[in-house]
C-alpha positions in Angstrom: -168.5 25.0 -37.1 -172.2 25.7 -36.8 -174.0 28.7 -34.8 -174.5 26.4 -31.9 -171.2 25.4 -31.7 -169.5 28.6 -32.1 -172.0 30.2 -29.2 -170.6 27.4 -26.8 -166.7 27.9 -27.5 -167.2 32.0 -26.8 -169.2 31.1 -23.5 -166.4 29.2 -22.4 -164.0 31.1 -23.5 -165.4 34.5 -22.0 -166.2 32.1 -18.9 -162.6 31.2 -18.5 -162.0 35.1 -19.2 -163.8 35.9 -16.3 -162.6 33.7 -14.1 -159.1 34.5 -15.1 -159.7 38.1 -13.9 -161.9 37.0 -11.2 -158.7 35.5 -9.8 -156.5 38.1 -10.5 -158.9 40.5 -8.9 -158.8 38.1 -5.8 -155.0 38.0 -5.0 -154.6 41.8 -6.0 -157.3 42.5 -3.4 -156.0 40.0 -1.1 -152.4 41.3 -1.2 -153.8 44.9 -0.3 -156.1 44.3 2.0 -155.2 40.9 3.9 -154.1 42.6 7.4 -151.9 39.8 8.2 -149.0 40.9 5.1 -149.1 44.3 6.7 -149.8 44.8 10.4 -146.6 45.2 12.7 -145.7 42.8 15.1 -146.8 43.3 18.6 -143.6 43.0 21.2 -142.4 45.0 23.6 -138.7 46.1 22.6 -138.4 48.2 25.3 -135.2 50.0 27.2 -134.3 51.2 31.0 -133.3 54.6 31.3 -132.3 55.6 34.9 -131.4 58.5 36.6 -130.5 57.7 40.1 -126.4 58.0 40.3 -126.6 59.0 36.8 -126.9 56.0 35.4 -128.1 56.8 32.1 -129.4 60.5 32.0 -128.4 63.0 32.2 -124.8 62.0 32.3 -124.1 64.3 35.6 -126.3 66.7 37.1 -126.3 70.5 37.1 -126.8 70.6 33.0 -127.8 73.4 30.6 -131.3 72.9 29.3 -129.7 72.4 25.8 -127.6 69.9 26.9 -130.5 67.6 29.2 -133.0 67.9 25.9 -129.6 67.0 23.8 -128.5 63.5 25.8 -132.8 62.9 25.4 -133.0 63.2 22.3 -129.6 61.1 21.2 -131.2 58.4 23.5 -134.3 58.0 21.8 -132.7 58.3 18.5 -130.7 55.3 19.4 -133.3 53.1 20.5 -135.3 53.8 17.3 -132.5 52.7 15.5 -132.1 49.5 16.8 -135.7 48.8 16.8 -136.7 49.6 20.3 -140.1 51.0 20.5 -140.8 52.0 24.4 -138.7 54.3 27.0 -138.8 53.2 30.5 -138.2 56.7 31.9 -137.2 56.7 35.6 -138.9 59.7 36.9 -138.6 59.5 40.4 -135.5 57.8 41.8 -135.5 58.9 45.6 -138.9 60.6 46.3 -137.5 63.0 44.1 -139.0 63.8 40.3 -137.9 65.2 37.3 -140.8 67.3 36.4 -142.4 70.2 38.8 -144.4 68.9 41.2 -146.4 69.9 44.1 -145.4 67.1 46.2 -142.2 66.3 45.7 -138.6 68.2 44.6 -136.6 68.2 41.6 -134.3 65.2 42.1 -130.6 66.6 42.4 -129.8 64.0 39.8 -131.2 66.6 37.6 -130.6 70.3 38.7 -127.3 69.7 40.9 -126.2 71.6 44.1 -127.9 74.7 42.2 -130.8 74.6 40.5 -130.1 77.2 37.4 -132.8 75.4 35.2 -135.7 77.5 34.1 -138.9 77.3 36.4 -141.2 76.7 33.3 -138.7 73.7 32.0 -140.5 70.1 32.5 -138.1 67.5 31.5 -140.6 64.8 31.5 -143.5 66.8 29.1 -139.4 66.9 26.8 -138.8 63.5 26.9 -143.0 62.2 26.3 -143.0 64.9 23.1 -139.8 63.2 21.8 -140.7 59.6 22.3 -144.0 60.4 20.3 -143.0 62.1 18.3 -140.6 58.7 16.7 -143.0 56.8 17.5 -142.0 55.0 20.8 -144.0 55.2 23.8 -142.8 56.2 27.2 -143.5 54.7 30.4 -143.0 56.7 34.1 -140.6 54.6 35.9 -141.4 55.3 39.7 -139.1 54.1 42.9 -142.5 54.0 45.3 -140.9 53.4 48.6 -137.0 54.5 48.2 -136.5 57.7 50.0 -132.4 58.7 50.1 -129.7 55.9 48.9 -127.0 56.9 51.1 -126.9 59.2 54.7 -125.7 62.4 52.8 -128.0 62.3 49.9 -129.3 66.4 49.6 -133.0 66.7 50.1 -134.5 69.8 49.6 -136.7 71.3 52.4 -139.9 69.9 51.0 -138.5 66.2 49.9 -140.6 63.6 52.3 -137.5 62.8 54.6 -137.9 66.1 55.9 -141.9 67.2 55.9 -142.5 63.5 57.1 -139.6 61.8 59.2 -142.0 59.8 61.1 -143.3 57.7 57.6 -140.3 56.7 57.0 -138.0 54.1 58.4 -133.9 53.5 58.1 -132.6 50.7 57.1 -129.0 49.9 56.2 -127.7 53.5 56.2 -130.8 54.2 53.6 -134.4 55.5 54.3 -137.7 54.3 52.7 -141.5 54.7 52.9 -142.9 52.1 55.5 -145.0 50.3 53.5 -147.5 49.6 56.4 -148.3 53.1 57.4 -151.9 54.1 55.7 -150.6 57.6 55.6 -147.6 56.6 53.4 -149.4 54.3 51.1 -152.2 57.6 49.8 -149.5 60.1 49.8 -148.0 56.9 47.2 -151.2 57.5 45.4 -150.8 61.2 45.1 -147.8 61.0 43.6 -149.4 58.4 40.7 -152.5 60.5 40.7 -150.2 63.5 40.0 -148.1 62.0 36.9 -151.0 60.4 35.5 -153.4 63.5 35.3 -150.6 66.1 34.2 -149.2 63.8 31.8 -150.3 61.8 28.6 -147.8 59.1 29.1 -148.5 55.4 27.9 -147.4 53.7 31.3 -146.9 53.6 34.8 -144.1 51.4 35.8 -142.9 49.9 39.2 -139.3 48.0 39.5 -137.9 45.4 41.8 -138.1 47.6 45.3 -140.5 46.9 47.5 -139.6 46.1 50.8 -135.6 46.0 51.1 -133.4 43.1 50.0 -132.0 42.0 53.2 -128.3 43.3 54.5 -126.7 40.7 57.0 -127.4 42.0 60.6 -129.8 45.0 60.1 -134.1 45.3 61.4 -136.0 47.2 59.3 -138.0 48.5 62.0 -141.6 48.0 61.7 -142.7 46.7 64.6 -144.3 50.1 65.7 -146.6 50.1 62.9 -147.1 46.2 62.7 -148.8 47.2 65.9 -151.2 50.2 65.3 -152.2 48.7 62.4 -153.0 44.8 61.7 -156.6 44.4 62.6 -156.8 41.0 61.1 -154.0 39.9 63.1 -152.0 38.6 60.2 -148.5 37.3 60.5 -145.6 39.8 60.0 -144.8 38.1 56.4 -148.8 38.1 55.7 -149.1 42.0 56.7 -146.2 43.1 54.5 -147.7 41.3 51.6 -150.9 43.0 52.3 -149.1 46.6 52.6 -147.9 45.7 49.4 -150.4 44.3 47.4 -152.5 47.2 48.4 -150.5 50.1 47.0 -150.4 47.6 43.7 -154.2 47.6 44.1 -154.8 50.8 44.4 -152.6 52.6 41.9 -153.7 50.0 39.4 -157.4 51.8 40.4 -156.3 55.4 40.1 -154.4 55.2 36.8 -157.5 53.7 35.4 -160.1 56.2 36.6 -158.3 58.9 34.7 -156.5 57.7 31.9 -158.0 53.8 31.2 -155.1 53.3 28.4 -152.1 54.0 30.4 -150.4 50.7 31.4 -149.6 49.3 35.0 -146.9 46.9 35.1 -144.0 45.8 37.3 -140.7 44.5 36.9 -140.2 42.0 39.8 -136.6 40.2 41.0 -136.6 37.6 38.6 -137.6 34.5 40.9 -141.1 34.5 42.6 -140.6 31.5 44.8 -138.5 28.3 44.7 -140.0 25.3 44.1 -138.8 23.8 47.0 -140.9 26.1 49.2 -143.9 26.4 47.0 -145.7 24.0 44.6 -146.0 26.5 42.2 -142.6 28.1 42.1 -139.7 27.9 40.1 -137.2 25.0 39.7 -134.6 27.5 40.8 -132.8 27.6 44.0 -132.5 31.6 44.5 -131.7 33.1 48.0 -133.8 36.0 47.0 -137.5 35.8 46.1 -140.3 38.0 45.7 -142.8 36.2 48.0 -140.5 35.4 50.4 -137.8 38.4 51.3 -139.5 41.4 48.7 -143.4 40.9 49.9 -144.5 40.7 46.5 -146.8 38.4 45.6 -146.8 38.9 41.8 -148.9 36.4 41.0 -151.6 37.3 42.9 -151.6 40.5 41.8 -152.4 38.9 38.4 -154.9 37.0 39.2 -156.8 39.7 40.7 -156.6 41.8 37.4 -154.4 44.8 38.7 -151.3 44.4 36.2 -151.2 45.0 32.4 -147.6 43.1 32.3 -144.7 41.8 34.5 -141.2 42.0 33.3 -139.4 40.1 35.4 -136.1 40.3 35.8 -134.3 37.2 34.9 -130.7 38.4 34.8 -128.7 35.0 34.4 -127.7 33.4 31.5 -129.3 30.2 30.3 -127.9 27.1 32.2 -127.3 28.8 35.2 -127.5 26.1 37.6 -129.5 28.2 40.6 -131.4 30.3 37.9 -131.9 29.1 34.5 -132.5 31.6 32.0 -134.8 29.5 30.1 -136.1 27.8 33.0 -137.4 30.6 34.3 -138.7 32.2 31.3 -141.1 29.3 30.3 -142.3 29.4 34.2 -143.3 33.4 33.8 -144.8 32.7 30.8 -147.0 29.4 32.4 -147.7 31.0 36.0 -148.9 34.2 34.9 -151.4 32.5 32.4 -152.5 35.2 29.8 -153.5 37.1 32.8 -150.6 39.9 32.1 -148.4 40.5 29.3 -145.3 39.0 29.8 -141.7 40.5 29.2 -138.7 39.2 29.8 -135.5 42.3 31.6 -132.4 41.1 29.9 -129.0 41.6 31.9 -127.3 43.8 29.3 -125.2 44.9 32.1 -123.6 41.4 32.4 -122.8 40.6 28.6 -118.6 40.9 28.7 -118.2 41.7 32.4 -119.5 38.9 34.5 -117.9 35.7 33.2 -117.4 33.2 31.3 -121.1 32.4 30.3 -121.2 36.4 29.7 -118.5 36.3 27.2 -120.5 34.6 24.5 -122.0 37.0 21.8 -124.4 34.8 21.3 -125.9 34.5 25.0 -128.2 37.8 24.7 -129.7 37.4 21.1 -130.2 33.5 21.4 -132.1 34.8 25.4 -133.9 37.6 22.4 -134.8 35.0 20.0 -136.0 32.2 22.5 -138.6 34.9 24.1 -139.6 35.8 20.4 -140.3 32.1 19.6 -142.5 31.6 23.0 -146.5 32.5 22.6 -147.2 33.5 26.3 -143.7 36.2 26.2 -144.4 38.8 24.6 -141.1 40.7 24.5 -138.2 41.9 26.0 -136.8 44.8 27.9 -132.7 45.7 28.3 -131.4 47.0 31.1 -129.7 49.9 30.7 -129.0 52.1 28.2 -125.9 53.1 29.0 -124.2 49.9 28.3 -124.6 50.5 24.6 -121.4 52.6 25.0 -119.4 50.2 25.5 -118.2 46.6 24.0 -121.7 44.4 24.5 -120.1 41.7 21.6 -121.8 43.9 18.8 -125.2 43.5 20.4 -126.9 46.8 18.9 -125.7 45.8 15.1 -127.5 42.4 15.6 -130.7 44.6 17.0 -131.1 46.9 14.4 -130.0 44.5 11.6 -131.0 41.0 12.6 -133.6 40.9 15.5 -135.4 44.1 14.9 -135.5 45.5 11.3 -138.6 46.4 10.9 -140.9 48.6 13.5 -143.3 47.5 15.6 -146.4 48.3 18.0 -146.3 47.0 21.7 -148.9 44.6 22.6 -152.3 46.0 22.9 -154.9 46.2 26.3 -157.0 43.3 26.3 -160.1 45.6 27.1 -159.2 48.4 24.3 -161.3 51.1 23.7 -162.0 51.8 19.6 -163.9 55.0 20.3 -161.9 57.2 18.3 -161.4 56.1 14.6 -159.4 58.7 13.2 -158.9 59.2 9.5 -156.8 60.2 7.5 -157.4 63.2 5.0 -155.7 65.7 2.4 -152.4 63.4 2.2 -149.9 65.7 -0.1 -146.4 66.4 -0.8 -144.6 69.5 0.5 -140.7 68.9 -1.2 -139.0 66.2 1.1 -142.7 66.4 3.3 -145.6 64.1 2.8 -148.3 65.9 4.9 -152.0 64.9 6.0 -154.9 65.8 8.0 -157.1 63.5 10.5 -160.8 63.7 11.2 -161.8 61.8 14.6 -165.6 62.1 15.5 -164.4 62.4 19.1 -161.3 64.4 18.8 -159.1 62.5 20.1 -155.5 62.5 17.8 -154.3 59.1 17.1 -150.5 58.7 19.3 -148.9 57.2 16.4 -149.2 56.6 12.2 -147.8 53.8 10.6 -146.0 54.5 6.9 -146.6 52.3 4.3 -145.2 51.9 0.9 -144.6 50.2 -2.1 -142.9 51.1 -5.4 -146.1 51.6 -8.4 -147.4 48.8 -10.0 -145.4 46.5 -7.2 -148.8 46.1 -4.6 -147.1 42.6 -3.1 -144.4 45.0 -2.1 -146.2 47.4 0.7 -144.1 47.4 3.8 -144.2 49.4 7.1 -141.2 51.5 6.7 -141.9 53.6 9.4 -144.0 54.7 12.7 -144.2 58.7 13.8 -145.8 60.8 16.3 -146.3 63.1 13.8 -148.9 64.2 10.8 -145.7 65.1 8.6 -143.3 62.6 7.3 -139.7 63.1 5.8 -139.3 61.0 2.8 -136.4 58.8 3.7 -133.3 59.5 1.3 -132.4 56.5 -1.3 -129.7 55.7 -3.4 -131.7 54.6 -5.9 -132.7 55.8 -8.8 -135.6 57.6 -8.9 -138.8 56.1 -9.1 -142.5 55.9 -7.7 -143.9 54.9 -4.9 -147.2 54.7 -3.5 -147.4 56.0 0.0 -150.6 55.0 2.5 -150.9 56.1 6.2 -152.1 53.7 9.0 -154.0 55.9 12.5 -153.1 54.2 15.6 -154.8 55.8 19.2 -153.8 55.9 22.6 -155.1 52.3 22.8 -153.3 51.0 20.1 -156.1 50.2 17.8 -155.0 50.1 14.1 -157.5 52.0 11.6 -158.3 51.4 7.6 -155.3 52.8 5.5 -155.3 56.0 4.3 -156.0 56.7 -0.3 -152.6 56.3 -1.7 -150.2 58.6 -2.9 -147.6 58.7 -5.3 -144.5 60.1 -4.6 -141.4 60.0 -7.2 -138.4 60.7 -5.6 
């Protein structure tokens, strides 16, 4: 083999050399860095916890402290386990609240007949630090217009049915906010205004009541202020739209001009109109709509911009003849157009109690899966919590096993700030503790970290085994032999921008 020839076989064979680690340099870069292998998904998993009647917490009124933080903290222990990632806290169940507040009392759901609870004890600042601290947001669940369920419902001497009679009107042995007094709709506002400034929560969330469901034979009474105050001269159906509409409009404003990434949404009855009365409702035929008997025109509240998501309530099973489950999904999904997020409020309530259709253990993850599966849903949310305790046909196994094994972020603001890009310094090990600082050039703390690992020398491995409020995480135990692991820390802010991965670590344990 001559000179010439022998140069030629090394060029190749260094050139096939280099390519050969050129490639391997490639996937090895693209398995680490490629965002798609390791970003969470974004769905809303999300849970109802009410406390009017004592629904879900506390169990009765008139706790201890110790017991109140205790039922908290086993609820959100739960719903981490089974995957959930968001708390839908009700806060204020009958113009009553569970935190102090210079408007309103501390709801008797909470402190009893007696109120033997600390003055410096905030149950809602409990519950927030708890739910970020495991990595689940928490959303202020506020009854706008309900006033007292029932005729002997205690009020204190500041709750509104006292300082304010004449705002309120009775209806069906109940009282509530009149919706079309101006006075009633801005002391609304205060209310938001209040929870919003005192409180770093991640949302602000309305249910179903608006203006009453209708009772056989009963006025709500109105007419008085229909009167006074209708200078366009709408219709009565038209005005309590716009009474509506306008408290949606305007709290939407507030919680924005003081914290911009808390999120507004509702949680409308689950039909907005049929489609027998309106071109664009629903092939349903439901005696109930939102439009019609509720004043609340959903939609148009998403059109105009003023809802982060609706999660409507669509609490029949699929099939249903008047209200199709899946019917009614794919028409949320198509009428509110990528103006809102989109989740669906599952009827846990029903699964083994109301029927036939109910008694299939397959009805609630196959309603789960088929929101999954749809691009314009983005998740789901399970009314209540309390029916975990009893038989739901193994639903929680399938959860935290099947449907929701690995952790996940809610879907992000479409007009997310990125002003604060934390990172991540000094990650080290403390015995069981793996513990870091974070350097933001604003100051602003990231509201979660995402944990990421992978055993040494297995890159194609890295996983999101976990997502904390916290800048200390406990190694989780194993059965395993011991071995290494390479440990790197994702930032996530109030917004719910991701930032770059921490340097590794490795960890033997």
């Amino acid at each position: 083999m001559n000179l010439k020839t022998k140069v030629m076989t090394w060029t190749r064979l260094l050139t096939t050399m280099l390519m050969c680690i050129f490639s391997i340099t490639q996937i090895y870069t693209q398995t680490l860095a490629n965002p798609a292998d390791i970003m969470p998904n974004r769905e809303m998993r999300g849970i109802w916890v009410a406390v009017v009647n004592n629904i879900d917490w506390p169990s009765s009124s008139g706790l201890s402290v110790e017991s109140i933080e205790r039922e908290a903290r086993t609820i959100v222990t739960r719903a981490k386990q089974m995957g959930l990632n968001t708390i839908f806290l009700q806060v204020r169940p009958s113009s009553d609240v569970i935190y102090p507040s210079k408007y309103e009392p501390l709801t008797s759901y909470l402190i009893g007949s007696n109120n033997n609870l600390p003055e410096d004890f905030d149950a809602l600042q409990y519950w927030i630090d708890i739910t970020h601290q495991n990595g689940l947001e928490l959303h202020a669940w506020i009854n706008p217009f309900r006033v007292t369920p029932k005729p002997d419902f205690p009020t204190a001497d500041n709750h509104i049915s006292k300082t304010h009679e004449e705002w309120t009107i009775t209806y069906a042995d109940k009282q509530y906010l009149n919706p079309g007094l101006p006075e009633a709709r801005a002391y609304i506002l205060d209310i938001i205004s209040e929870i919003v400034e005192k409180y770093d929560i991640d949302g602000i969330h309305f249910d179903d009541y608006f203006y009453p469901y209708p009772v056989k034979g009963e006025l709500f009474d109105d007419a008085k202020s229909f009167a006074e105050n209708n200078p366009m001269q709408l219709s009565l159906a038209d005005w309590r739209r716009k009474n509506v509409s306008t408290v949606i409009d305007s709290v939407s404003s507030v919680i924005k001009s003081i914290r911009p990434y808390v999120k507004f949404g509702v949680s409308p009855f689950g039909v907005w109109r049929n489609k027998s009365d309106d071109d664009r409702g629903s092939d349903t035929r439901a005696g109930i709509t939102d439009y019609d008997i509720l004043y609340a025109d959903i939609l148009d509240w998403a059109d105009n911009g003023w809802l982060d998501y609706v999660a409507p309530q669509i609490y029949w099973e699929s099939g249903n003849k008047a209200a199709d489950f899946d019917k009614l999904a794919e028409w949320w999904a198509n009428a509110c157009n990528g103006k809102a997020h989109v989740y669906i409020g599952h009827a846990v309530f029903k699964i083994n109690a109301y029927g036939k259709p109910w008694e299939n253990k397959n009805e609630m993850p196959s309603q789960i899966t088929k929101v999954r599966q749809h691009n314009d849903l983005s998740g789901s949310i399970f009314f209540s919590y309390r029916q975990f305790n009893r038989n739901i046909l193994g639903l929680e196994d399938v959860l935290r096993e099947e449907i929701y094994p690995q952790p996940s972020l809610t879907p992000q603001l479409s007009y997310a700030s990125n002003d604060s890009r934390p990172v991540i310094k000094d990650i080290k090990r403390d015995d069981q503790i793996l513990k870091w600082n974070v350097e933001t050039p604003n100051g602003e703390q990231p509201r979660f970290y995402i944990i990421l690992r992978h055993r040494k020398g297995h890159h194609n491995e890295q996983q999101i085994i976990d997502i904390i409020g916290t800048t200390q995480y406990q190694l989780p135990s194993t059965n395993e032999k011991r071995q290494k692991y390479v440990f790197n820390i994702m930032p996530v802010d109030k917004w719910g921008n991701i930032y770059e991965q921490s340097e590794p670590i490795v960890v033997k344990y």
